[in-house]
C-alpha positions as CSV (number, residue, x, y, z in Angstrom):
1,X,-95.4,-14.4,-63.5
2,X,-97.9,-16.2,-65.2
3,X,-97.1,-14.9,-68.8
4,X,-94.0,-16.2,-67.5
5,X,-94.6,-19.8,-67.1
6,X,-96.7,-19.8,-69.9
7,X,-93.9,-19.1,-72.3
8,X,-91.4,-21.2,-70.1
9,X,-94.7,-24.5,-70.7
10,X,-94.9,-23.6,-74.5
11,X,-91.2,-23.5,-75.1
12,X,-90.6,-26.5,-73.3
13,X,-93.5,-28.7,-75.6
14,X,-91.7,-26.6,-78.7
15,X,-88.6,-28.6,-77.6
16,X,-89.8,-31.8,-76.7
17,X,-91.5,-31.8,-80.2
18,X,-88.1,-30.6,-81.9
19,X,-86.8,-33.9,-79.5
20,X,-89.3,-36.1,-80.9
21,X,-89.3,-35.3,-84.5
22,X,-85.2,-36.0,-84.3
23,X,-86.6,-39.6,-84.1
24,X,-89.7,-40.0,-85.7
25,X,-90.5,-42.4,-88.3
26,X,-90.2,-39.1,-91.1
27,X,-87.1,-38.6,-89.6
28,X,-83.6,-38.4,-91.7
29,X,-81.9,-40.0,-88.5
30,X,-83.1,-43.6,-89.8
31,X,-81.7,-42.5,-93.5
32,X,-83.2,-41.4,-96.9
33,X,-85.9,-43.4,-98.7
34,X,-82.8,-45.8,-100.5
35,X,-80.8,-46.3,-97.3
36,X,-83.8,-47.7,-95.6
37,X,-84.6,-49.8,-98.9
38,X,-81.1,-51.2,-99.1
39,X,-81.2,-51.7,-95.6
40,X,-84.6,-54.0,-95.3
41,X,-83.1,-55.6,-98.9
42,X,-79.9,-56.7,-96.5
43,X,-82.1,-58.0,-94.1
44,X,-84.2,-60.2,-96.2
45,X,-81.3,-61.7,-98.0
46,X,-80.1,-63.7,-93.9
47,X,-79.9,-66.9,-94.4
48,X,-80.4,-67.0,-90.2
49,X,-80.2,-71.6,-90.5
50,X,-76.9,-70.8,-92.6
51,X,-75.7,-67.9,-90.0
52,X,-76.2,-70.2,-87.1
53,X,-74.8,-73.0,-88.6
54,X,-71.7,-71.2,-89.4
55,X,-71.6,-69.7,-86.2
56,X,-71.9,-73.4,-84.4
57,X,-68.3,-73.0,-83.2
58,X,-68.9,-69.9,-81.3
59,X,-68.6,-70.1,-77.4
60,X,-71.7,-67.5,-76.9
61,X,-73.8,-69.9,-79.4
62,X,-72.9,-73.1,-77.5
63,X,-74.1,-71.4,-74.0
64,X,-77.0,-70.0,-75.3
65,X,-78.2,-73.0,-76.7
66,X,-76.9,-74.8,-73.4
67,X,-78.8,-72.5,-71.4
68,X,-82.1,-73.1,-73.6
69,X,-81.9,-76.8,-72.9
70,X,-80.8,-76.8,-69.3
71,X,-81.9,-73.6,-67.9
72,X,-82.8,-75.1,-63.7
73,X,-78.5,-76.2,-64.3
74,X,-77.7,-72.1,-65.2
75,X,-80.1,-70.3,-62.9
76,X,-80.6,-70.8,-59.3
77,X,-83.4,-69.1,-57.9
78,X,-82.5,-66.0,-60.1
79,X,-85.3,-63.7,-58.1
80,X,-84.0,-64.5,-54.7
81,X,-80.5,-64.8,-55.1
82,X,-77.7,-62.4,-56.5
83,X,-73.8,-63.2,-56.4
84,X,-71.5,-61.2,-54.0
85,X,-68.0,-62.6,-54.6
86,X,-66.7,-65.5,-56.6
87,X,-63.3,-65.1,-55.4
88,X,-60.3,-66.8,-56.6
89,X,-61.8,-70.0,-55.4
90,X,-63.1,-71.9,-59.3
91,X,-64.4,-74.5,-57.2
92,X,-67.2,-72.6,-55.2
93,X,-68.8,-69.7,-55.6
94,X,-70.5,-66.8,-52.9
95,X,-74.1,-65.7,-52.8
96,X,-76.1,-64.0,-50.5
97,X,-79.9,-64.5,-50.1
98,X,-82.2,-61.6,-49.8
99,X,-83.8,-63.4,-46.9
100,X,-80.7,-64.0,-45.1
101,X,-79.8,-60.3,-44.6
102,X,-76.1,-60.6,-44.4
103,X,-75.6,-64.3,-43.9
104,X,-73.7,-65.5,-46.8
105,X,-72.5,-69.3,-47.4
106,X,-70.5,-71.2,-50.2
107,X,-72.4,-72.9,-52.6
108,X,-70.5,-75.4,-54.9
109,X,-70.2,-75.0,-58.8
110,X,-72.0,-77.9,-60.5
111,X,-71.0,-79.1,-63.7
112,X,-73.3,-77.0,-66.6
113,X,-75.0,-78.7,-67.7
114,X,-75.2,-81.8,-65.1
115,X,-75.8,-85.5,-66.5
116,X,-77.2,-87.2,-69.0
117,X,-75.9,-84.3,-71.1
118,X,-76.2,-85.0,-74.8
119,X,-74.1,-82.3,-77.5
120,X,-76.3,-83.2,-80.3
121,X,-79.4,-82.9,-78.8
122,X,-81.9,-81.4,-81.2
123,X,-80.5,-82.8,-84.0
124,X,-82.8,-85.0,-86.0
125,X,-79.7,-87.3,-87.3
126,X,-78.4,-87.6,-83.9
127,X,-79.7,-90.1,-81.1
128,X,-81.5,-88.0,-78.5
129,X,-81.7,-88.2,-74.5
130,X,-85.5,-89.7,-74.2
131,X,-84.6,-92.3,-77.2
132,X,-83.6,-95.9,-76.6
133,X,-80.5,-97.1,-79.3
134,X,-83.4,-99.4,-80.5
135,X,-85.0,-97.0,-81.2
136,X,-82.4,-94.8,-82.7
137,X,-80.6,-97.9,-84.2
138,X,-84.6,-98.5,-86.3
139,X,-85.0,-94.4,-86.8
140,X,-81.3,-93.9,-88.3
141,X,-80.2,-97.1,-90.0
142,X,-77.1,-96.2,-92.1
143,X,-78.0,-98.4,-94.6
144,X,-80.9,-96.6,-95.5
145,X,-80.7,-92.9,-93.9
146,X,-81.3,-89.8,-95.5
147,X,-78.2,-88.8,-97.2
148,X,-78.7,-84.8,-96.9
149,X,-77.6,-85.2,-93.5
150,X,-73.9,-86.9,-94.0
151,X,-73.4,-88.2,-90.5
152,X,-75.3,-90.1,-87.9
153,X,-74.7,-89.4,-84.7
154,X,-74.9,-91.1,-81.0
155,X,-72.7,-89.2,-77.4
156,X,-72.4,-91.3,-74.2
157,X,-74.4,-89.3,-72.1
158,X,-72.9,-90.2,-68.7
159,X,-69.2,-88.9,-70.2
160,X,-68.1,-85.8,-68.0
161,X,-66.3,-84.1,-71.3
162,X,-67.5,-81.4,-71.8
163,X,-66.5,-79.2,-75.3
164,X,-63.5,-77.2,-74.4
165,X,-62.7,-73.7,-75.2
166,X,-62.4,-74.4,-78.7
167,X,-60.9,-71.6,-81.1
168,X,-60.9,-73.3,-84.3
169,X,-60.3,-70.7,-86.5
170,X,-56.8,-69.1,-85.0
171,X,-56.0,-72.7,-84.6
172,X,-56.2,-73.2,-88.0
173,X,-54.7,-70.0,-89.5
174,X,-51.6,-71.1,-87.6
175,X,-51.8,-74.5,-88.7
176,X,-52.0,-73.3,-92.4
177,X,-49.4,-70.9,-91.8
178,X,-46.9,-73.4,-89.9
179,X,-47.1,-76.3,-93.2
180,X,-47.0,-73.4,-95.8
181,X,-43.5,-72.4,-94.1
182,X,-42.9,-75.6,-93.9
183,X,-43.3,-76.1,-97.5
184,X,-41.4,-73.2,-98.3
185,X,-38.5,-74.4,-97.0
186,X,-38.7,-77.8,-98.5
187,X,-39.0,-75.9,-102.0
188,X,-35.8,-74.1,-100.6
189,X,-33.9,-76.9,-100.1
190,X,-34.9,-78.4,-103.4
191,X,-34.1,-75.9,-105.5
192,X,-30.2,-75.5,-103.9
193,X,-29.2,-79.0,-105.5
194,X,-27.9,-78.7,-109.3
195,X,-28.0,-81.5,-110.1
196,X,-31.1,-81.6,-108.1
197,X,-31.5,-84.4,-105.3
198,X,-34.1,-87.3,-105.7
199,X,-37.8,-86.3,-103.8
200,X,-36.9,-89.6,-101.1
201,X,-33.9,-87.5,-100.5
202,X,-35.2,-84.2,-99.7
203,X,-37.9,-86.2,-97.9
204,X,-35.1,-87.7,-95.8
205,X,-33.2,-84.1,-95.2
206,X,-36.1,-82.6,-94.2
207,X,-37.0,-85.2,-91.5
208,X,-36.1,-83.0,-88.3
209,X,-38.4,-80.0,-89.7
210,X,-41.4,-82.2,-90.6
211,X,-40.8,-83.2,-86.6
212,X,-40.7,-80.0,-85.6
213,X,-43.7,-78.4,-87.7
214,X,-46.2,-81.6,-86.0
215,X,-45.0,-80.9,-82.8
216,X,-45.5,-77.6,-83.8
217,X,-49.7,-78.6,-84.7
218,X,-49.6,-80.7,-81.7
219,X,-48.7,-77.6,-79.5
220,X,-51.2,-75.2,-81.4
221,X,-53.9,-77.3,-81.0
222,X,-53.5,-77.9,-77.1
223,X,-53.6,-74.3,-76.9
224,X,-56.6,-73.5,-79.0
225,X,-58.4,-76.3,-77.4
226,X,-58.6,-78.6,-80.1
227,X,-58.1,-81.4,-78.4
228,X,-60.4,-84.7,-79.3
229,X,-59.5,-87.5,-81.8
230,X,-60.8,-90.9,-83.3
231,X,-60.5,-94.5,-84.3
232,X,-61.3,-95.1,-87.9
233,X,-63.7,-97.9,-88.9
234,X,-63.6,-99.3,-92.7
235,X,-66.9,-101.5,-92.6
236,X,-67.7,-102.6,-96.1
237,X,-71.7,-101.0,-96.8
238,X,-73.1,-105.1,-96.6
239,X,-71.8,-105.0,-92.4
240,X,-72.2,-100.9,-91.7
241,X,-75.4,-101.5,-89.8
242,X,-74.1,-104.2,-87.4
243,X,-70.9,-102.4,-86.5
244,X,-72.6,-99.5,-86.6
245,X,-75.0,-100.9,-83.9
246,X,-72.2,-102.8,-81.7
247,X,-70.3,-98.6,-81.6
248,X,-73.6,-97.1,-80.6
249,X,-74.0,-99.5,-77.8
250,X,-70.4,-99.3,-76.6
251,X,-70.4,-95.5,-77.1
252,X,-73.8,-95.4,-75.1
253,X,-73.3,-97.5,-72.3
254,X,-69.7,-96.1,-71.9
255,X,-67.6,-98.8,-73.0
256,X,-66.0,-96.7,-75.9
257,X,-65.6,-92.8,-76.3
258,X,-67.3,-89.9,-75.9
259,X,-68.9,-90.0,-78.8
260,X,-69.6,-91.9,-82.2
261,X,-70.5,-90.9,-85.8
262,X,-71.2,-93.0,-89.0
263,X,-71.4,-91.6,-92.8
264,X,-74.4,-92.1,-94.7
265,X,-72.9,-92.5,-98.1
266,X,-69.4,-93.6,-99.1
267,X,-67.0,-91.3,-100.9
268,X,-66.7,-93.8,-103.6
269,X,-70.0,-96.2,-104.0
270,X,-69.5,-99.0,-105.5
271,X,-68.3,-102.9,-105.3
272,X,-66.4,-103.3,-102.1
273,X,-67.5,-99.8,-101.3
274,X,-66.7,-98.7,-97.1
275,X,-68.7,-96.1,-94.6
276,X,-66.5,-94.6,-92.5
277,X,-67.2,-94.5,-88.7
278,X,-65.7,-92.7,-86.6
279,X,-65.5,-93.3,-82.6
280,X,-64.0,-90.4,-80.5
281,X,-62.2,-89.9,-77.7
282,X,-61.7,-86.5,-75.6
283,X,-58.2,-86.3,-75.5
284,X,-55.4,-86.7,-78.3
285,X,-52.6,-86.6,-75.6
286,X,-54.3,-89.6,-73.4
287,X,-52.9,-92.7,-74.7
288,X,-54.2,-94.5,-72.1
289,X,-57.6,-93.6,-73.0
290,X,-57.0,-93.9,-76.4
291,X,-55.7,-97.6,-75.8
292,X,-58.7,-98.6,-73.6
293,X,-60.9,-97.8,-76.5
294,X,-59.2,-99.6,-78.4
295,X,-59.2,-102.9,-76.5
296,X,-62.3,-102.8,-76.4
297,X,-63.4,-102.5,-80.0
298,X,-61.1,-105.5,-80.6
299,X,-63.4,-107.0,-77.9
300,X,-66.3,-106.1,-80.0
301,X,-65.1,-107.6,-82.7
302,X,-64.7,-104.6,-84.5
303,X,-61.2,-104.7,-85.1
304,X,-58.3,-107.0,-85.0
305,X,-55.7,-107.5,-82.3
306,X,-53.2,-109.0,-85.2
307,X,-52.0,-107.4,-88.1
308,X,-52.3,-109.0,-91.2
309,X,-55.1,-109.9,-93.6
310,X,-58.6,-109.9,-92.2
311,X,-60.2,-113.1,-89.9
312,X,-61.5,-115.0,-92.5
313,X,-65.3,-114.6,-93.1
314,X,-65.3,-112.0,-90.3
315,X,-64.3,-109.1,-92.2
316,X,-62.6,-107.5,-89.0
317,X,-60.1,-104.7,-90.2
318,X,-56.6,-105.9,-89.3
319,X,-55.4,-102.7,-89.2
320,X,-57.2,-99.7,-87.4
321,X,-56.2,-96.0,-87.5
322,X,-56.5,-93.1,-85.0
323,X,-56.5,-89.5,-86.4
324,X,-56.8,-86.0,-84.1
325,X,-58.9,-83.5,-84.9
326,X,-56.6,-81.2,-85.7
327,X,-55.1,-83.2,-89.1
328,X,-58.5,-83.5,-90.0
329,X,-59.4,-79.8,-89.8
330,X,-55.7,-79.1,-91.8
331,X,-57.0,-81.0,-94.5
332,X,-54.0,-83.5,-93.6
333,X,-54.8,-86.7,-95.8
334,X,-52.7,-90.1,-97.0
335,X,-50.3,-88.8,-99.4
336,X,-50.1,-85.0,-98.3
337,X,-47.2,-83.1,-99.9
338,X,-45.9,-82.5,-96.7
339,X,-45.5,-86.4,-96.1
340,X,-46.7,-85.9,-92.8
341,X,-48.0,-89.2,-91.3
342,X,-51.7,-88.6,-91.4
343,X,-52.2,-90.6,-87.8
344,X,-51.1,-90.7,-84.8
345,X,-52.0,-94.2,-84.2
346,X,-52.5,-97.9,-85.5
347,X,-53.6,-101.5,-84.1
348,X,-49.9,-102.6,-84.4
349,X,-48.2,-99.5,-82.7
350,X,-50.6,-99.4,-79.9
351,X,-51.1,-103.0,-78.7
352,X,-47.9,-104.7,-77.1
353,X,-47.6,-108.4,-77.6
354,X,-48.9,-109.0,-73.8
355,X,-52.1,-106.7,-75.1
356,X,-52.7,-108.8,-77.8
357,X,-52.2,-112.0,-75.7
358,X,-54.7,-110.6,-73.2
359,X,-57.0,-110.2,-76.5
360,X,-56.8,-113.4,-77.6
């Protein structure tokens, strides 16, 4: 019996060494001597900044980092507590606590993360929760910022947007694919003619389909939750830090949109050279909102109620645009070959007469 479990010990260390040796660091499991080189060569080529700031899109990157920033808003009482049922019921949520025995009650969902929430917090060109907009305004002046970051950036922090489920990339692989049919079947139609038809012509025939294929984008970028927009500001470089400081203000204290950005450069310096600035709003199908917004930088003397030439000495724009995201991310500019109205909306399409009255 004893030789027995002698042999039974010994064969059982013989195996667990055989076990072992499977995944020792000698071991072919992990490769030969060039797999593991290429290997460590792939790893020291990531770029992890670049990967991450490819990856800024992604859902699981947004709530980790959300998590990181606001983690008493995602955990409650982890230890203690454990969920039993959430139900169909979105608005609340079940839990049971290990204290309680089998006494359960409804605890409501809170927003994640609660207010002040700021998107671009973090971000050293970007105004930041525990900064005053003097403060930021004297850090970030866009007269004089750092041009390797391209934007400056300020969020109203009391806004209850919150980013949506935003798929970018489907949404714009069927963008793409919607204006190269599109395209397609202009070139169609153009080459049918002999003699061939003048370009305002075709342009005029193909009216219902260019109506169709924004609708079309429109639809596409509900679904894929691309969803915000903005108004365009032209300031020339000599007036980009006051209205630059009268949007951060607005956008801040809530009087604008959700959010605010300002270029650090222009796209062609020079005499008369413009920054672009950019003040968004969370919804491209809200005309209401996107009219209050509006009003309100007409109030701010940002913009002009009136079309025409600007208010002498003023340098207001007469003439303001409003562009949705998802032209921008198309690539849709003034000009495009698909003569697709690169806006949605202006000053003078917007504001009704009674509007402008009520502006005066």
């Amino acid at each position: 019996m004893d030789d027995i479990s002698t042999a039974s010990e010994t064969t059982r260390v013989e195996d667990a060494g055989d076990e072992l040796s499977i995944i020792s660091d000698d071991s072919s499991f992990y490769g030969d001597k060039t797999l593991k080189q290429k290997y460590k060569e792939e790893v020291s080529a990531i770029d992890t900044e670049d990967y991450w700031h490819i990856h800024d899109w992604n859902l699981q990157v947004i709530a980790a980092r959300a998590v990181e920033r606001y983690p008493e808003e995602w955990w409650i009482n982890s230890k203690k507590r454990k969920r039993v049922d959430q139900g169909h019921d979105h608005a609340t949520k079940r839990i049971k606590t290990e204290d309680e025995g089998s006494k359960s009650q409804e605890l409501p969902l809170r927003p994640l993360p609660s207010n002040p929430y700021n998107p671009y917090e973090g971000q050293p060109s970007a105004l930041q929760l525990k900064e005053s907009v003097d403060e930021f305004l004297t850090r970030l002046k866009p007269s004089s910022a750092d041009t390797k970051h391209p934007w400056i950036w300020c969020a109203n922090f009391q806004a209850e947007y919150r980013p949506a489920n935003e798929n970018l990339p489907v949404f714009k692989q069927v963008g793409t694919k919607l204006l190269e049919n599109f395209a397609a079947k202009r070139h169609k139609l153009e080459t049918s003619f002999d003699p061939p038809k003048s370009a305002a012509s075709i342009t005029r025939m193909m009216g219902p389909d260019r109506k169709n294929v924004e609708e079309d984008i429109m639809l596409a970028a509900k679904k894929n939750g691309v969803n915000c927009g903005k108004w365009m500001l032209f300031p020339t470089e000599d007036k980009v830090d006051r209205y630059w400081a009268d949007v951060a203000r607005g956008t801040v204290e809530g009087r604008l949109g959700i959010a605010a950005k300002v270029a650090t450069r222009s796209d062609k310096p020079g005499d008369g050279s413009t920054r672009v600035i950019c003040v968004y709003t969370k919804d491209i199908s809200d005309e209401a909102d996107i009219k209050r917004v509006l009003k309100e930088l007409v109030r701010l003397r940002l913009a002009s109620a009136i079309s025409g030439p600007p208010q002498k000495g003023a340098g207001v724009q007469s003439q303001i645009w409003y562009k949705p995201d998802c032209y921008t991310y198309l690539e849709l500019m003034s000009g495009n070959e698909y003569k697709i109205k690169p806006t949605l909306y202006g000053t003078s399409s917007l504001l009704t007469a009674s509007d402008v009255r009520g502006l005066a």
